[in-house]
N, C-alpha and C positions, 0 to 999 in steps of 0.2 A: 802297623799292619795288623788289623786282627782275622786272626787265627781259631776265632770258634767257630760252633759247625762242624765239628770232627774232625780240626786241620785244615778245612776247605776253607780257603778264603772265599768272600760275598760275591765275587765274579764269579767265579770257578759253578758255586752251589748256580746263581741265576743263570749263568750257561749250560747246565745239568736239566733243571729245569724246563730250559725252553728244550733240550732238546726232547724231554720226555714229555712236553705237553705235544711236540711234532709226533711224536710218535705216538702216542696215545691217539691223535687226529687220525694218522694213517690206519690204527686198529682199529678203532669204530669203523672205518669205508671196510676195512675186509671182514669186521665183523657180520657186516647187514648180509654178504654171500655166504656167510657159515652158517651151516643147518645142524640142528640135532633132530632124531625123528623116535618116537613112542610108539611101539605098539601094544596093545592089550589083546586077550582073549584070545591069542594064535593069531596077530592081525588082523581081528574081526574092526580094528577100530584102530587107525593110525592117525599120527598127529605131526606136522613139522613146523617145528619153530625156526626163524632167524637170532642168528646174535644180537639184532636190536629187542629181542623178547616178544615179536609178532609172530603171529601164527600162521603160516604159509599156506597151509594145507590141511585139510581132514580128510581122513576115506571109512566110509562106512563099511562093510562088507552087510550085503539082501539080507543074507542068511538070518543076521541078529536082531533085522528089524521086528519088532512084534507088537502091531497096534496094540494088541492087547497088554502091553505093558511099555509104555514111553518109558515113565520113570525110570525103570535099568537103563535103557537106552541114554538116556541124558545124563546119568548116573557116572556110566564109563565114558561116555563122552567127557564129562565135569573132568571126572581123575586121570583120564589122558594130557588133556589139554596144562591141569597141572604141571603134572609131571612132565611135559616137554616143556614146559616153562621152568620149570626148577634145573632141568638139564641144561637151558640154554644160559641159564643165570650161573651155571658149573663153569659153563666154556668161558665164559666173558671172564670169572673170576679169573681162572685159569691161567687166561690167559691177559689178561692184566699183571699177574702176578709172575707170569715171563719176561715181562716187558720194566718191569718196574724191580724185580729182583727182592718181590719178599716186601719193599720197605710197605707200610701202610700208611698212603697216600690220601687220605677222606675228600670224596666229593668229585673225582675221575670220573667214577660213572652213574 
């Protein structure tokens, strides 16, 4: 009977496995309803991502708009849209790394 694997014998590890590719399945479905949301400038400019790392939502607020200058405008648009993309990429870590306890598993998501 081998015993490598940290004591776990080769059943044990592949029923571990399936159970955490099962679960891993069921966190992507509740991931894609999980939102992080950004806002800049006093909420002149919000952003909502999903845990799949799409982008839900934008709200501009009139006020910021100023023909006379796009570039700001697409500016803070560009580094919102980041930054809820880096937050949602936070959550998914996250919370992969609740679900999986730490181990570093390459290629989950």
């Amino acid at each position: 009977m081998n015993k490598g694997f940290g004591g776990m014998g080769m059943n044990n590890m592949l029923n571990q496995i399936k159970k955490i590719q099962k679960e891993m399945q069921k966190l992507q479905e509740e991931l894609e309803n999980k939102t992080v949301e950004v806002s800049l400038s006093g909420g002149a400019i919000t952003v909502v991502a999903n845990g799949k790392k799409e982008i839900i939502s934008i709200k501009i607020d009139r006020e910021i708009v100023d023909p006379e200058d796009i570039e700001m405008l697409e500016d803070m648009v560009l580094a919102a849209v980041n930054e809820a993309l880096r937050k949602a990429d936070e959550m998914v870590t996250s919370e992969i790394t609740k679900l999986t306890g730490g181990l570093n598993l390459p290629g989950l998501f």
